[in-house]
NUDOTOR-518988 format. One record per atom (N, C-alpha, C): residue in one letter; x, y, z. Coordinates in steps of 0.001 Angstrom, whole numbers, plus 500000, padded with zeros to 6 digits. Each point is the difference from the previous one (the first is absolute). Layout:
REM residues N
AXYZ...
REM end
This chain:
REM residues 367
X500856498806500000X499144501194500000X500888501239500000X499362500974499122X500748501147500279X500654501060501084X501255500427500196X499674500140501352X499542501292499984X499313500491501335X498998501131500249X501192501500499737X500587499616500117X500733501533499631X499849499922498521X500255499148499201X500217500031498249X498583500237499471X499113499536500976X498631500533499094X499509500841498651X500748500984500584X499456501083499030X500333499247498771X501000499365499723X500374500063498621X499302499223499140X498951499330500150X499055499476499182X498971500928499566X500161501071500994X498970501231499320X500747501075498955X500161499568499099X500605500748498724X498808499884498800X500092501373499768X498814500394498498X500029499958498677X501861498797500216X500166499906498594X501075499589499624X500275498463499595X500913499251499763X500945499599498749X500817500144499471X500348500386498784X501616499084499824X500492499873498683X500944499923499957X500954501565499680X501143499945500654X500839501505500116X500559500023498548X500322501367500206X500527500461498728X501754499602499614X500599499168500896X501170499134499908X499642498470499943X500251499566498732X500143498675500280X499993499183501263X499404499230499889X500730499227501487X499334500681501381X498781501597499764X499703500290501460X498161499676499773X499582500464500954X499098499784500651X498954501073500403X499155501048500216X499872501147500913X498836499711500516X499565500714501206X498970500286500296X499298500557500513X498520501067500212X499830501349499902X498914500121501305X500733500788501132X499169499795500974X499112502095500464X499167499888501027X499358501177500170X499214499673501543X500881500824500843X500189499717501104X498845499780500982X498467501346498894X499008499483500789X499198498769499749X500450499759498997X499223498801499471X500520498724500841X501081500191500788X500883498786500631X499057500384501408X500096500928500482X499241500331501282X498418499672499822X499645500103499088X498170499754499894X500234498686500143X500674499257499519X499958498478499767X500506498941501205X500542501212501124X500451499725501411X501396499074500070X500928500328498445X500967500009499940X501447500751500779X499543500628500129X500580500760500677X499243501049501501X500441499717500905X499045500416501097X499577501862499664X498785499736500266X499497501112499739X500698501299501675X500242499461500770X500471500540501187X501166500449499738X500779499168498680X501397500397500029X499893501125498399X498977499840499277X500417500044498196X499447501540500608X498630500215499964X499439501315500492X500617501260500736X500623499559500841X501000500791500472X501186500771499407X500437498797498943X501171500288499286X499638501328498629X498630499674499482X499566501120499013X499626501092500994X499878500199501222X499426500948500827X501358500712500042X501228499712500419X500840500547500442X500684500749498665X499621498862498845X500817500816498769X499441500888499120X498748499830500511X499127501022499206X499330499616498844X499922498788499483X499637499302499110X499079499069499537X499005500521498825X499013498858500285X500697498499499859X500678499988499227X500239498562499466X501819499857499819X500043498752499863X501804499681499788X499963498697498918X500494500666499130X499918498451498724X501382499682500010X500289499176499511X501417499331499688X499934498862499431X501004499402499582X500398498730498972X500798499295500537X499934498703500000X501522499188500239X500189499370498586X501367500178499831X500604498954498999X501091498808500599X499896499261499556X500724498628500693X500446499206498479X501215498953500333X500480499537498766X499483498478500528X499253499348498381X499545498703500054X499821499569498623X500179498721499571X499915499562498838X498303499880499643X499820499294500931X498607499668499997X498659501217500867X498903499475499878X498663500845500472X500108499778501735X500408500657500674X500599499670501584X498727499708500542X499399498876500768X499013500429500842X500072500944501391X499023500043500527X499964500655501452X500317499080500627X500394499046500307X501172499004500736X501252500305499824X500360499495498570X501100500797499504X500371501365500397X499279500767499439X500512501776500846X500433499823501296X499207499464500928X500008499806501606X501425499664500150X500477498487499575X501175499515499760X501256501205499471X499592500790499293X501020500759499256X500180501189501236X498821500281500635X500101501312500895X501244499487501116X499175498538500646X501336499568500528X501110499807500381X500339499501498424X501130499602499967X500808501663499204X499510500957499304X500775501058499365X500823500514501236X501279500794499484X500780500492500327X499707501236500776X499063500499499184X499497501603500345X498978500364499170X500112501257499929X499047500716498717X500577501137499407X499707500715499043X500850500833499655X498653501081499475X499663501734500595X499005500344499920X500224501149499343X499290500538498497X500435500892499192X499222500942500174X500062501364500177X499439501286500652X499946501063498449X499351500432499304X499557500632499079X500469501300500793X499949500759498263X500170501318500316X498460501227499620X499665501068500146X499355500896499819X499394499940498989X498407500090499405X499446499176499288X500556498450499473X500119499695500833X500410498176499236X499308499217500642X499938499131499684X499342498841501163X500726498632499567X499554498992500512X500784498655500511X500730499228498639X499519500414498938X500269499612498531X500993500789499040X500353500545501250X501511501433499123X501014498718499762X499978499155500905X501489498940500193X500240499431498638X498937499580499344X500366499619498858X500426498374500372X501098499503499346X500534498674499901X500898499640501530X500157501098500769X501333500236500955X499613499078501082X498669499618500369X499447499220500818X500265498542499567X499313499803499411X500216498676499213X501396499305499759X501144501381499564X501020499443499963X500929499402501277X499510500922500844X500706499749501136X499582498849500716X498741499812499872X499561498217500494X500458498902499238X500128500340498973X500637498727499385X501339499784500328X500623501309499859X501601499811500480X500263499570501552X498910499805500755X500290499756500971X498236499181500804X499768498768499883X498952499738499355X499496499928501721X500687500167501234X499377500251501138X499498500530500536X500160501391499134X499489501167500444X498676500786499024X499391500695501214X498492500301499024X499798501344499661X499698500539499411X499690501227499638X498616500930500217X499870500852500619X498856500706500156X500169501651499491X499051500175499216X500234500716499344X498203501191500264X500552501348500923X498736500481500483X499468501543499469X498495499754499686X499549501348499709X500252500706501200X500425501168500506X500312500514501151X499627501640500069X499987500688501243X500464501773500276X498234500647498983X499119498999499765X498401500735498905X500115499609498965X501335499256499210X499489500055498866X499806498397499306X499636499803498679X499586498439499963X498995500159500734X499650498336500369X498411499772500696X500330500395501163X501191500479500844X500004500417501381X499711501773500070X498792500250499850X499579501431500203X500282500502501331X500479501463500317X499480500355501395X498894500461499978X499396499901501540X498561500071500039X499363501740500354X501199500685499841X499556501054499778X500717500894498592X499287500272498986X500519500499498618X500812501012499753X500211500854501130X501008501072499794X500515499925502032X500981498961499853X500759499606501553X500683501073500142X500205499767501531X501265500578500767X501085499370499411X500906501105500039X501535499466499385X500172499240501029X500103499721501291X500733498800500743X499482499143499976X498701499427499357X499193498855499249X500705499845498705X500644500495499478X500282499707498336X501763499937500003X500500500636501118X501671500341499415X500598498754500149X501226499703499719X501050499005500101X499853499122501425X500275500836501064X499949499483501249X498585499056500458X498913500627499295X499102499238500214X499447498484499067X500780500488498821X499817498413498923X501045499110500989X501129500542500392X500923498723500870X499287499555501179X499179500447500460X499295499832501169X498509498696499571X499355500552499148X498674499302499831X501522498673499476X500541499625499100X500732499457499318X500220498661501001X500971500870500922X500727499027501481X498448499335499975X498771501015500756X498894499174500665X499116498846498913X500444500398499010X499125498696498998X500839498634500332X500905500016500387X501202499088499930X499844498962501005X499715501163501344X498920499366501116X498929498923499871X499200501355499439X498474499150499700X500288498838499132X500845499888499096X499779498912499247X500917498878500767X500462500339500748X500781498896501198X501450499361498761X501116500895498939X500561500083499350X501194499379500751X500382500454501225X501165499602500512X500172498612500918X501491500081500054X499589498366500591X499565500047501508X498867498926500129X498851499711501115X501060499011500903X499299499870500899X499949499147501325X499862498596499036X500859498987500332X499888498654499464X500659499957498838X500138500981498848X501139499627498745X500711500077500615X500567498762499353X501907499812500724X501078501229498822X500102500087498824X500630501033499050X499436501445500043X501656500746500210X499523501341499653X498916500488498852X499769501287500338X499510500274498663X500075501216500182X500655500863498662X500485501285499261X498943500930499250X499442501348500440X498887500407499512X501653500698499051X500082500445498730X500502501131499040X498535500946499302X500737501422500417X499194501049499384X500189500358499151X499650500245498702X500403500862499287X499384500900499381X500262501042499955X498980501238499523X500857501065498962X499136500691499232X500386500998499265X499255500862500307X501065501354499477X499347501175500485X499499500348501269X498257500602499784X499356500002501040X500419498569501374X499867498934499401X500403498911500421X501143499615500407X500817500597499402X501595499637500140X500110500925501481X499453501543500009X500341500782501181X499393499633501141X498837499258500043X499510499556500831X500441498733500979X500989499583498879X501099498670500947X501055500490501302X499879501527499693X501126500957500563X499492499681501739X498655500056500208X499080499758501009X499468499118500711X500552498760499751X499720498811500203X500681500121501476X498868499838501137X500721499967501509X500634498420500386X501290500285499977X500893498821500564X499655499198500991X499381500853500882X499726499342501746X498858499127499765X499361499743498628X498938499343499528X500732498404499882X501466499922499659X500412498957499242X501231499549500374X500293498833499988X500968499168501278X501305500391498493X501582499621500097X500767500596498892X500135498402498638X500009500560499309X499775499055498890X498387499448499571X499123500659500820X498775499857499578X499425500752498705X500583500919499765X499782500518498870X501034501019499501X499125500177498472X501634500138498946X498443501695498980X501284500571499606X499608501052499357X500444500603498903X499438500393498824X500890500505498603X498868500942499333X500440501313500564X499468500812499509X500819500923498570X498736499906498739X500049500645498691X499741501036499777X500676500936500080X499883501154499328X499235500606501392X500192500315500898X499401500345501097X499905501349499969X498148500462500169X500079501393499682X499886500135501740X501278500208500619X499952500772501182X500880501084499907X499533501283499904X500022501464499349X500788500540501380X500222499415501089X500048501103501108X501024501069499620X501363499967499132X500668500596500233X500096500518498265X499276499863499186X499683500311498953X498806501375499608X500603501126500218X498503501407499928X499847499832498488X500610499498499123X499601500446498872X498599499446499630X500027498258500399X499242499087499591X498976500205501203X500262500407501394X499145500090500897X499066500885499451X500173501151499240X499010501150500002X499191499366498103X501013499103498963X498942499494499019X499120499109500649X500195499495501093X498923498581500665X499036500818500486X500047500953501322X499293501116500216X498783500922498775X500801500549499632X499332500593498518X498916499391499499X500564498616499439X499293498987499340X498454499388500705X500288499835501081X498928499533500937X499112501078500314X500504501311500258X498849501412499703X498909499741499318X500843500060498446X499305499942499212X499423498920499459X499764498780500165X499300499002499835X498536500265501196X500667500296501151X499125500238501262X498938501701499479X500607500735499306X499129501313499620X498760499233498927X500950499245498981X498865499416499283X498837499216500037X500639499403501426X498579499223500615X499293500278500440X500509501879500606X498268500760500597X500009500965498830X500476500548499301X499371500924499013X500097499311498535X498785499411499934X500333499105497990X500067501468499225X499860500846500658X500468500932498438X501542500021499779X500813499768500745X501468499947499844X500532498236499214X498821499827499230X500061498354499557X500771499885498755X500253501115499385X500762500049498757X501575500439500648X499689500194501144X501582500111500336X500777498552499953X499640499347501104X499603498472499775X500210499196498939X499498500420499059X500119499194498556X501213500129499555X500789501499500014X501543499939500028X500434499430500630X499745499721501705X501237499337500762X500213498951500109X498334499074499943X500329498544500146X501127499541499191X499825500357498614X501403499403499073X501286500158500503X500130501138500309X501322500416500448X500181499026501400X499853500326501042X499820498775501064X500143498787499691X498615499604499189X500361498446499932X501331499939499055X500683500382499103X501129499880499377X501372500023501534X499954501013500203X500923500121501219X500021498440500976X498828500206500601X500041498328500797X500178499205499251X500028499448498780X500070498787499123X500888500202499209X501233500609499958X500783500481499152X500925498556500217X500036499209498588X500983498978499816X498851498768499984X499187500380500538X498796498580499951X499213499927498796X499909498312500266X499288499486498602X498443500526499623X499559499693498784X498801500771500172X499095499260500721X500094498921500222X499302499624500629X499498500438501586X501367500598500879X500062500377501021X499408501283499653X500232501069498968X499211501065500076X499047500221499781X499255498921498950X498145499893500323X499760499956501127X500722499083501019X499358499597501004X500067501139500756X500763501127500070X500406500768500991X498798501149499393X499669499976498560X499431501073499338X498324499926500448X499729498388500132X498973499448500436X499597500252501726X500849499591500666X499908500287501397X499758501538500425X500944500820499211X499651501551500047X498630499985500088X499979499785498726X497653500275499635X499029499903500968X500627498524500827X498764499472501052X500076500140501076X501193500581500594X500281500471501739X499764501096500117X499086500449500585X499506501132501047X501231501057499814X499427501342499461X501225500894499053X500546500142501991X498842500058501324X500848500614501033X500845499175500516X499858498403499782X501343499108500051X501225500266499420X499912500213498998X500948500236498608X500480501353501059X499545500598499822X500832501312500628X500847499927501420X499152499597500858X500637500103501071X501528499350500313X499630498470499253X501247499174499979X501077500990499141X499686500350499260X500814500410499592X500898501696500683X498948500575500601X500392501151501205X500570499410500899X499406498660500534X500797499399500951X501589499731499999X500209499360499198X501517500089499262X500729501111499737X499670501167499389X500284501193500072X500271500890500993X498976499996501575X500230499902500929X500650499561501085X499911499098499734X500622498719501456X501430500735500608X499698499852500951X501337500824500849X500565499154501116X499538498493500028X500176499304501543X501345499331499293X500884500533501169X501138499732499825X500697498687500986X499043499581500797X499999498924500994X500434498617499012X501418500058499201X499819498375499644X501195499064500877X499578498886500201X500507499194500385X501257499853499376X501632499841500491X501159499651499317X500153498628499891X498865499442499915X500182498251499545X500185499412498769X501229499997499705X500247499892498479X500518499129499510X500124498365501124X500896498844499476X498945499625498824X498589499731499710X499597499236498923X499705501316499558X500446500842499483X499285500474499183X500513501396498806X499500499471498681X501071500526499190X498555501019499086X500962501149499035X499030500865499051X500926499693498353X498799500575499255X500679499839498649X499543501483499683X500605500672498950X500166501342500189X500086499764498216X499140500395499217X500553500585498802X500152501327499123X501280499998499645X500785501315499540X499334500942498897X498774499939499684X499395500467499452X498291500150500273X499829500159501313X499049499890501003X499350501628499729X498973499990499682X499392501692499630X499630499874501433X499085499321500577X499355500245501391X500942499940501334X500524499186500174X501006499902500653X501692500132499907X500201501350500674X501423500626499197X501087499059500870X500699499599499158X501281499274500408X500881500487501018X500620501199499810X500607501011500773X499740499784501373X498422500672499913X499317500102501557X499750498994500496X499614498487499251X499879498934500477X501413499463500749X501134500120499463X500909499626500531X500528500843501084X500076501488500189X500288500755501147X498928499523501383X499195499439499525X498702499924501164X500582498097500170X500439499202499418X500316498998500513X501877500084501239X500048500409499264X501478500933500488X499774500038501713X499036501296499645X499506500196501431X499558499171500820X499135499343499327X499448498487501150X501364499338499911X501218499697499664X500639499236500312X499827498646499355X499487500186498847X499157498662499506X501785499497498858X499754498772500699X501590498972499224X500103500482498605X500857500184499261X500321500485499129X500248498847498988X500303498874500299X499652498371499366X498622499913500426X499064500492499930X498710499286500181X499385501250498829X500278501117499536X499795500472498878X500207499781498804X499283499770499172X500235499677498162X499498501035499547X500911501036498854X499647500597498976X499658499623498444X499460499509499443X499259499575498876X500002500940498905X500084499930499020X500030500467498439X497886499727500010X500014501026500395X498159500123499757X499083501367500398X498995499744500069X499212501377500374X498842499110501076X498931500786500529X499227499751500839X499169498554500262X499640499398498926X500165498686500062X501027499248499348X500867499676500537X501353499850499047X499992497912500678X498539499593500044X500579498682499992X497910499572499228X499647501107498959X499147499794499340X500522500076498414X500262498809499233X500372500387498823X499290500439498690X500020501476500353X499067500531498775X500956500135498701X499569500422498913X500703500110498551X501168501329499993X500065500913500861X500815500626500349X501455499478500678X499756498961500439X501540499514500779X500028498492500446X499784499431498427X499719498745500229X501418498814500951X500687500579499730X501366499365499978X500609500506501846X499726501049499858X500220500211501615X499073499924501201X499067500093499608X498417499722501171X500027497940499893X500594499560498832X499608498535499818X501130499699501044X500819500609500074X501391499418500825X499187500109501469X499858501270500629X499904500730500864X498462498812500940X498945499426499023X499209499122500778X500413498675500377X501329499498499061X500813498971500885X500902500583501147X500567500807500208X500346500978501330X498985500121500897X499060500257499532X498993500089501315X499935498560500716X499288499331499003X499936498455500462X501056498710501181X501138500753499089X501145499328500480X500452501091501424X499564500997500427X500299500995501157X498965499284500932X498485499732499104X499392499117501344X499962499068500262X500730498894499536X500223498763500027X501652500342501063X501097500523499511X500746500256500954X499849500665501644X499280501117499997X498953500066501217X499374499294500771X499364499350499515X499414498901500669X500836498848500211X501387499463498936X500872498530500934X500771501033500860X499975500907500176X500832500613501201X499634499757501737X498496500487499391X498937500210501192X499632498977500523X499919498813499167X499313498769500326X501275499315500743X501171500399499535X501281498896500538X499978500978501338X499860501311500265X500140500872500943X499167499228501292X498857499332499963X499339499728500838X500050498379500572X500500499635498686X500216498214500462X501551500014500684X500893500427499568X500844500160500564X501284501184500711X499316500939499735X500111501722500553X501462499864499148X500121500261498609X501248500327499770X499264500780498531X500905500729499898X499565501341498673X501289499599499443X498813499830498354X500976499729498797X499474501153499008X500620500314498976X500029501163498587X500746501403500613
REM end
């Protein structure tokens, strides 16, 4: 029988073979796990209360030849290594990853992938349409993030005998939000981090005041529609900027997500970022590395690196990349260096994680 913590995972809305050979996915929605008393309503309810959110969707991908049953999964939750959990950036949602999920389970067939609409956008809306920035900023996606991790009982329980390794990885919006991840949450080698292109602006005014700006005016357009032809200029410009180097596929999706999120979501997150001034980060930096590319419109290299400087952040745990803002999405612009740059990612979280995992079975740090 299944055991009572794994429950939920038979409540998925949609079973599929993945877009990598060889995977698996499957598509869950957090209230639908709680109606179904999958997940305790004492524990799930709480968790959208605190984050502000009606709903939390997400995906797992897992590597299998065959159609896995819910025995099987159970078995795989088990026995996997860890999980490895991909954090979207500002209009994106759980399907920005592209192939990067998939690949990384196969290359390492213990480990599972969760891949989450998060921070309003995708099917995880906040439940109020034009939030407080400390509902929408960085600090708070690492926060709901950690607590899903909880609720879904992700880490290793009472009775598995094997560690198990949560890896984060986020871009952008997502990537800065790894910056926040509270340590005192997590024993050492429990988890691993690789943040992309991380728009954390603190020490950047140039980009602080276009994030600022930008979010104004998305936020003016959502109470005055006569400023709607302003709008019609900027979305392009914007969505080009965030998707600069990504396939088209990633920029429908981003062009698409624009359309259907609440213009006062869209704004705020994005003021939020522009804003954010909490300078409270943790110097915990054994798992955890950034990729930085040299042709980054949103995130300036310069300032990104003076602001790691400052945190003291290892200087071997930084990669500079031949790319721009998604520089591990291979669009027709930089086929040859974004194609390199998503085996770098892959192979950074696969190295991350045998670090972390050997870190805990036998407390010794390797890479």
């Amino acid at each position: 029988m299944i055991a009572e913590k794994l429950a939920w995972m038979r409540g998925y809305i949609q079973r599929e073979e993945g877009d990598v050979p060889g995977t698996q996915t499957a598509l869950y929605r957090l209230t639908d796990l709680i109606n179904a008393g999958l997940i305790p309503t004492s524990i799930g309810r709480p968790f959208l209360f605190d984050a502000g959110l009606l709903d939390m969707v997400f995906a797992l991908i897992w590597a299998d030849d065959h159609a896995t049953t819910n025995e099987e999964l159970e078995a795989k939750f088990e026995e996997c290594e860890g999980f490895v959990v991909f954090m979207h950036g500002w209009t994106g949602n759980h399907a920005i990853w592209e192939s990067i999920p998939g690949m990384t389970v196969v290359s390492n067939k213990k480990l599972i992938a969760i891949t989450v609409d998060h921070n309003g956008f995708g099917a995880s809306l906040l439940v109020d349409e034009t939030p407080p920035l400390d509902k929408c900023n960085p600090p708070a996606a690492m926060n709901t993030i950690e607590n899903l991790i909880d609720v879904l009982q992700l880490r290793r329980q009472p009775g598995q005998r094997s560690p198990k390794v949560i890896n984060f990885v986020g871009h952008s919006m997502g990537g800065a939000a790894l910056f926040y991840l509270n340590p005192l949450r997590w024993r050492m080698g429990e988890e691993t981090r690789l943040a992309l292109a991380p728009a954390l602006l603190l020490d950047d005014d140039t980009k602080r005041i276009f994030f600022t700006a930008v979010g104004l005016g998305i936020g003016i357009v959502n109470r005055l529609h006569i400023f709607e032809v302003f709008e019609r200029f900027l979305k392009p410009q914007v969505i080009e900027a965030v998707c600069s180097g990504a396939s088209y596929y990633v920029k429908e999706l981003h062009r698409y997500q624009y359309q259907h999120t609440p213009r006062g979501i869209t704004a705020s997150t994005f003021l939020a970022m522009g804003l954010l001034n909490n300078r409270e980060i943790p110097r915990q930096f054994d798992f955890f590395k950034t990729m930085l590319g040299h042709r980054d419109t949103l995130v300036g290299l310069v300032p990104m690196m003076d602001l790691l400087s400052r945190l003291e952040f290892p200087a071997s745990n930084v990669r500079v990349v031949a790319g721009s803002h998604y520089m591990f999405s291979v669009g027709p612009d930089a086929v040859f260096q974004h194609a390199q740059n998503r085996e770098l990612v892959v192979q950074d979280v696969l190295t991350l994680h045998a670090a972390a995992y050997l870190r805990q079975r036998i407390g010794v740090r390797i890479g």
